[in-house]
MARBA-3410 file (N, C-alpha, C, O; in Angstrom, 1 decimal):
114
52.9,11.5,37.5,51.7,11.4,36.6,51.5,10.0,36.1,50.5,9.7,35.5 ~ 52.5,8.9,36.5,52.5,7.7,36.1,52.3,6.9,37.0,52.9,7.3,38.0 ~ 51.7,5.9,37.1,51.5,4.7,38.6,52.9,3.8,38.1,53.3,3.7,36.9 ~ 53.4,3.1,39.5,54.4,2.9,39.4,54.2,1.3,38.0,55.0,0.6,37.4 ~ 53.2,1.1,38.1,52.9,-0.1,37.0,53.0,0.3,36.0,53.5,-0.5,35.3
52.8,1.8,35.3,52.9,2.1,34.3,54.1,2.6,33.2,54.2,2.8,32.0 ~ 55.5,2.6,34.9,56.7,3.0,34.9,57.5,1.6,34.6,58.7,1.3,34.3 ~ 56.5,0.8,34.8,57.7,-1.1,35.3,58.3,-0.9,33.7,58.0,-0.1,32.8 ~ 59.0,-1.6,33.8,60.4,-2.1,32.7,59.3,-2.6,31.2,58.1,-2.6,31.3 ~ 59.7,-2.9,30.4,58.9,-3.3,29.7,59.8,-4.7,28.9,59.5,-5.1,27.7
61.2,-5.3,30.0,62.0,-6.3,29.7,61.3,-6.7,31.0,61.0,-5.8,31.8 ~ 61.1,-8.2,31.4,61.4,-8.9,32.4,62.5,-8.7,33.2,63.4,-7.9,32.7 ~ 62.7,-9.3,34.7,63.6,-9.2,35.8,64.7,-10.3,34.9,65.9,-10.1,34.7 ~ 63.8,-11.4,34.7,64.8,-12.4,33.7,65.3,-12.3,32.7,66.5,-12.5,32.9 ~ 65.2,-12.0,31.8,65.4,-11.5,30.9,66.7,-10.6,30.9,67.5,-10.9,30.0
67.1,-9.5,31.7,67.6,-8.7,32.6,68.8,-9.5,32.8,69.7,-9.6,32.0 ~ 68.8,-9.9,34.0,69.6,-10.9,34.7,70.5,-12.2,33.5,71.7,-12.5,33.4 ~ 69.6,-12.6,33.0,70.1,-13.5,32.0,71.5,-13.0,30.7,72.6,-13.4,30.3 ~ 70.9,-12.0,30.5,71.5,-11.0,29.7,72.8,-10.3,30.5,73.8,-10.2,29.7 ~ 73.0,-9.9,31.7,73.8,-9.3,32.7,74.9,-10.5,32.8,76.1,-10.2,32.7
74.4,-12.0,33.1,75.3,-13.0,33.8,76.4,-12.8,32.1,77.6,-12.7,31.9 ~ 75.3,-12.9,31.3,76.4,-13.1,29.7,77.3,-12.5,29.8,78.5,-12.9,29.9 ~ 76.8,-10.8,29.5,78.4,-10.1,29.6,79.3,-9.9,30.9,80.5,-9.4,31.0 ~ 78.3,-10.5,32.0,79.5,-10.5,32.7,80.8,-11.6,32.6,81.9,-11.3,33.0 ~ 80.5,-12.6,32.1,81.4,-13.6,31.7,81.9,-13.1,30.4,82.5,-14.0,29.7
81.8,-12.1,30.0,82.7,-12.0,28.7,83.5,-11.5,28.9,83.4,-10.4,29.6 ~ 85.2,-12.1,28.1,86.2,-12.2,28.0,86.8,-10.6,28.0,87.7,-10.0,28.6 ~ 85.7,-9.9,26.8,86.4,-8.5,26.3,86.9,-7.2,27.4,86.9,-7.3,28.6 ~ 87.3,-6.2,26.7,87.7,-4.8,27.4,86.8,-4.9,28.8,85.6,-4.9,28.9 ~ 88.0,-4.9,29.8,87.0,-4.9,31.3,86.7,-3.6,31.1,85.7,-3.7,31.8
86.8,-2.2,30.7,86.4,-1.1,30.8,85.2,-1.0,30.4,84.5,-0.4,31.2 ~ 84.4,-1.8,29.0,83.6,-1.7,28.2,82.6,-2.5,28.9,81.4,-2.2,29.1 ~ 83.1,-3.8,29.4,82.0,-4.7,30.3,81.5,-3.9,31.3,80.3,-3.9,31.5 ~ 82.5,-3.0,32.1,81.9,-2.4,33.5,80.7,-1.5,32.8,79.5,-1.6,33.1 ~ 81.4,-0.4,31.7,80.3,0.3,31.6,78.5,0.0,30.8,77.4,0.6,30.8
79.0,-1.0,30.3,77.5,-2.0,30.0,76.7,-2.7,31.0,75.5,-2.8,30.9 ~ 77.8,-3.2,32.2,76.8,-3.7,32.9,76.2,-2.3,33.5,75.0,-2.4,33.6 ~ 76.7,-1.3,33.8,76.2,-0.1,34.5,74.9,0.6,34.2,74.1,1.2,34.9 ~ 75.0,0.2,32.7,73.7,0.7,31.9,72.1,-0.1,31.9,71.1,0.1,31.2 ~ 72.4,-1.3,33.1,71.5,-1.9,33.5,70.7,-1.6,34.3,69.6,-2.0,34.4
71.1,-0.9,35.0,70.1,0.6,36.1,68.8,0.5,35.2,67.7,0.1,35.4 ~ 69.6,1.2,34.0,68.4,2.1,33.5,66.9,1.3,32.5,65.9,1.7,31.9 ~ 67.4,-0.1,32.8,66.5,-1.3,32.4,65.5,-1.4,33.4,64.4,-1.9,33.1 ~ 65.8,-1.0,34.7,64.6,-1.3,35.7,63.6,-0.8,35.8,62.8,-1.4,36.5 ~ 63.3,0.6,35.3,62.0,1.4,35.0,62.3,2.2,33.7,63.5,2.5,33.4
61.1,2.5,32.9,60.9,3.5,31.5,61.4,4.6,31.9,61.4,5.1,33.1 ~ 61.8,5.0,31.0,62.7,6.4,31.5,61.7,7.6,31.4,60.5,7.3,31.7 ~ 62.0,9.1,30.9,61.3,9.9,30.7,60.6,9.8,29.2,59.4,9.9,28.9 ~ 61.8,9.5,28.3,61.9,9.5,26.8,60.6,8.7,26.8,59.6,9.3,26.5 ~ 60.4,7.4,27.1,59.2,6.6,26.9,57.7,7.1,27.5,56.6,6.9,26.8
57.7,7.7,28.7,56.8,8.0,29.0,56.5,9.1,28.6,55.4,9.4,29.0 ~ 57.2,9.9,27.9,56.3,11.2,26.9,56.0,10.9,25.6,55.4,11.6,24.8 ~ 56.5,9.6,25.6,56.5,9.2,24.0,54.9,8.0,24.3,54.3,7.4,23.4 ~ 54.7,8.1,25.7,53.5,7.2,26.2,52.3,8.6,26.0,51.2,8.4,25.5 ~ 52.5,9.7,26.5,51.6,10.6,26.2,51.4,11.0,24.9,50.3,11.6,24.8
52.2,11.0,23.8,52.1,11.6,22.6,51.3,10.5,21.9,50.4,10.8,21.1 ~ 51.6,9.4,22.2,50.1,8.4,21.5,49.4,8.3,22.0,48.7,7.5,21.5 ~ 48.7,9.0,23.2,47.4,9.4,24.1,47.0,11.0,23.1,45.8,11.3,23.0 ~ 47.7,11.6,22.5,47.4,12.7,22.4,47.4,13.9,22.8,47.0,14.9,22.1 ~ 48.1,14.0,24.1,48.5,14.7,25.3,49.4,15.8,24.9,49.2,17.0,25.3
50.1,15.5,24.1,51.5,16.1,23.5,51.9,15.6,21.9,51.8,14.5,21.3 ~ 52.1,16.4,21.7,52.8,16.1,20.3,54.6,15.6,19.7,55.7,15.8,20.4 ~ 54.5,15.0,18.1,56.1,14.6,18.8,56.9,15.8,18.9,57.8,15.8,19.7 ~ 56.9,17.1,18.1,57.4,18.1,18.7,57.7,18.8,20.0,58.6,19.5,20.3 ~ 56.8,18.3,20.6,57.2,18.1,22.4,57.8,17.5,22.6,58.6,18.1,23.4
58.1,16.2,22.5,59.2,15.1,22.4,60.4,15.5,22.4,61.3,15.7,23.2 ~ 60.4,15.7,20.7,61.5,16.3,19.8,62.4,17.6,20.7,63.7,17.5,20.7 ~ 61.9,18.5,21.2,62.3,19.5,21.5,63.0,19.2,23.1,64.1,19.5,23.5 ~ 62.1,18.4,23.8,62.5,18.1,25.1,64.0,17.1,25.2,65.0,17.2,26.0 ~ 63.7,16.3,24.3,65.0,15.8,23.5,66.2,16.2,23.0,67.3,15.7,22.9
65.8,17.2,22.6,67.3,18.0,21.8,67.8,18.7,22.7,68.9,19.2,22.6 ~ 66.7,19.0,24.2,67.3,20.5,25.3,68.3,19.1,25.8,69.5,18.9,25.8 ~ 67.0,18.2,26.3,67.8,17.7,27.3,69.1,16.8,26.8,69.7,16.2,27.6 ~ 69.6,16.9,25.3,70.6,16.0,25.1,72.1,17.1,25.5,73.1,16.9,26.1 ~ 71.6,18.3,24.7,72.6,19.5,24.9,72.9,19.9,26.4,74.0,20.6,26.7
72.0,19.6,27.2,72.3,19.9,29.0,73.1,19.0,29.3,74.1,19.4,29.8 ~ 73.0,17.4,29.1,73.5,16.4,29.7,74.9,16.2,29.2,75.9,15.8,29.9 ~ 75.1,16.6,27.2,76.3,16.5,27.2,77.3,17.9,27.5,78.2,18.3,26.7 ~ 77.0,18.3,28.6,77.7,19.6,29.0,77.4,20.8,28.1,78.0,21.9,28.2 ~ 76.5,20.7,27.2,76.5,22.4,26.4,75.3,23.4,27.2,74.1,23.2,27.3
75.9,24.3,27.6,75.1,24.8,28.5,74.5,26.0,27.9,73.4,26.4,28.3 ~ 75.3,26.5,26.9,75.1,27.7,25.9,74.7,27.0,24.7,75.3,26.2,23.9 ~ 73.4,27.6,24.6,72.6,27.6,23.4,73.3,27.3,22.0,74.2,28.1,21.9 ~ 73.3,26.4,21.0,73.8,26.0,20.3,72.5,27.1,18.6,72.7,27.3,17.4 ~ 71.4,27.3,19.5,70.4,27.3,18.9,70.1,29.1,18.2,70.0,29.8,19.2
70.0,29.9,17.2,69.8,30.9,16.7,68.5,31.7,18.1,67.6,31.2,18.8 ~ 68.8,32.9,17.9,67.8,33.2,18.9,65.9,33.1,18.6,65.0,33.0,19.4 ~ 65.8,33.2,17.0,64.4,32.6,16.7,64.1,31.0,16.6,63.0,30.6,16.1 ~ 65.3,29.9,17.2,65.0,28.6,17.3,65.2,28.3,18.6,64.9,27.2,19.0 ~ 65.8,29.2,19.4,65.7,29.1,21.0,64.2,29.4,21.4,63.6,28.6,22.1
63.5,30.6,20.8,63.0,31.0,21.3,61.4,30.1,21.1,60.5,30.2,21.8 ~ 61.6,29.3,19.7,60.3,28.4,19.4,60.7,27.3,20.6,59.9,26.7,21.4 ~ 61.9,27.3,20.5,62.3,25.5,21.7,61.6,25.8,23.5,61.2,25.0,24.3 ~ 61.7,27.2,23.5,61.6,27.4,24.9,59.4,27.5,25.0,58.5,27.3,25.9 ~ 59.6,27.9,23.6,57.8,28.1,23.4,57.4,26.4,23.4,56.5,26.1,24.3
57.8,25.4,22.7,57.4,24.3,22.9,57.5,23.6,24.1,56.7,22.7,24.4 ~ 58.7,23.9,25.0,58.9,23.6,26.3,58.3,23.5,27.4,58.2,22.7,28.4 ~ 57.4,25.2,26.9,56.3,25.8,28.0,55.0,25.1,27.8,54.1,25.0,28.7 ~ 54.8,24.6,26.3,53.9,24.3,26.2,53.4,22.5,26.7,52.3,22.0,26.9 ~ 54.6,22.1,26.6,54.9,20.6,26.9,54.4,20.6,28.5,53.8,19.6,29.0
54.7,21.4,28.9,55.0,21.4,30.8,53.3,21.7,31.3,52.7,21.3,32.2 ~ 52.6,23.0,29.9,51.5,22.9,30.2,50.3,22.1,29.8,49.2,22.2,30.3 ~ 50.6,21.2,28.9,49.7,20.1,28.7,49.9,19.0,29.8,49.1,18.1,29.9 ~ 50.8,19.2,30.5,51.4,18.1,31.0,50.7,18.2,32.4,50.0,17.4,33.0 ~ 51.1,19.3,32.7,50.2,19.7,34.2,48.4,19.8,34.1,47.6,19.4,35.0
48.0,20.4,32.5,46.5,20.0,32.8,46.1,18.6,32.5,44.9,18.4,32.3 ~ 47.0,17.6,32.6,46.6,16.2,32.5,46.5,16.0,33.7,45.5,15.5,34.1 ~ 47.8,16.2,34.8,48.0,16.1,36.0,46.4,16.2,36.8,45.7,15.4,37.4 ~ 46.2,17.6,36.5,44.9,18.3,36.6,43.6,17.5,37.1,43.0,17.2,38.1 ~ 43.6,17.1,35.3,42.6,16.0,34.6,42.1,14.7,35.9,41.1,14.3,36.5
43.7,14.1,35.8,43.6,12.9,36.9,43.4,13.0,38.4,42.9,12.1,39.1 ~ 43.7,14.4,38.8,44.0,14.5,40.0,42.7,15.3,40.6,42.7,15.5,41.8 ~ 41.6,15.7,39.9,40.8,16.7,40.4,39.5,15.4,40.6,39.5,14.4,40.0 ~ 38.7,16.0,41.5,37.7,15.3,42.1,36.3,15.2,41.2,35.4,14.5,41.7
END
C-alpha cells in the first residue's frame, strides 16, 4: 500500500554508516556491540509501526488501531501466544483488528481502482 519512496528510511545511508563505523570501534561488551550493530537492518526501511502511524495522521485509522495492533503484535513476538487479555478485551482487540485490516483494504481499494 506504500511506494517503495514512501517506505525509504527516514535517517540517511550516511548517517547510518557513520553511526555503525562508531560502535563498531567501540571498546565495550562484544555481545552488546554485535547485537546493536544487528539492529541496523531495521534502519534501512520504516517499519510497520511507522507506516500505520503514517495512516493514522491521513485519517485512515485511528490510534486505537495502532494501539491495539501494537499490543497483539508485541505479545506474539514476545512468545505469549495465550491471550493475556479478559475475554471482553480480547474480544474488543480482535473487533479493532478487523476493523484496522478493513480500513486498510478500502484504502487499498481507493488507490488501486480505476
Amino acid at each position: 500500500m506504500t511506494t517503495e519512496e514512501e517506505r525509504k528510511s527516514d535517517y540517511s545511508s550516511q548517517e547510518i554508516e557513520n553511526l555503525k563505523g562508531h560502535i563498531k570501534t567501540w571498546s565495550g561488551n562484544t555481545d552488546l556491540r554485535k547485537r546493536i550493530l544487528g539492529f541496523f537492518e531495521f534502519l534501512k526501511s520504516k517499519g510497520t509501526r511507522q507506516i500505520l502511524r503514517r495512516f493514522k495522521d491521513a485519517g485512515v485509522i485511528t490510534s486505537d488501531h495502532v494501539d491495539v495492533w501494537s499490543s497483539v503484535r508485541n505479545q506474539v513476538m514476545h512468545g505469549n501466544l495465550v491471550s493475556p487479555w479478559s475475554p471482553q478485551e480480547l474480544e474488543e482487540r480482535m473487533r479493532l483488528l478487523a476493523e484496522l485490516m478493513h480500513r486498510l483494504s478500502m484504502k487499498y481499494v481507493e488507490q488501486h481502482s480505476p
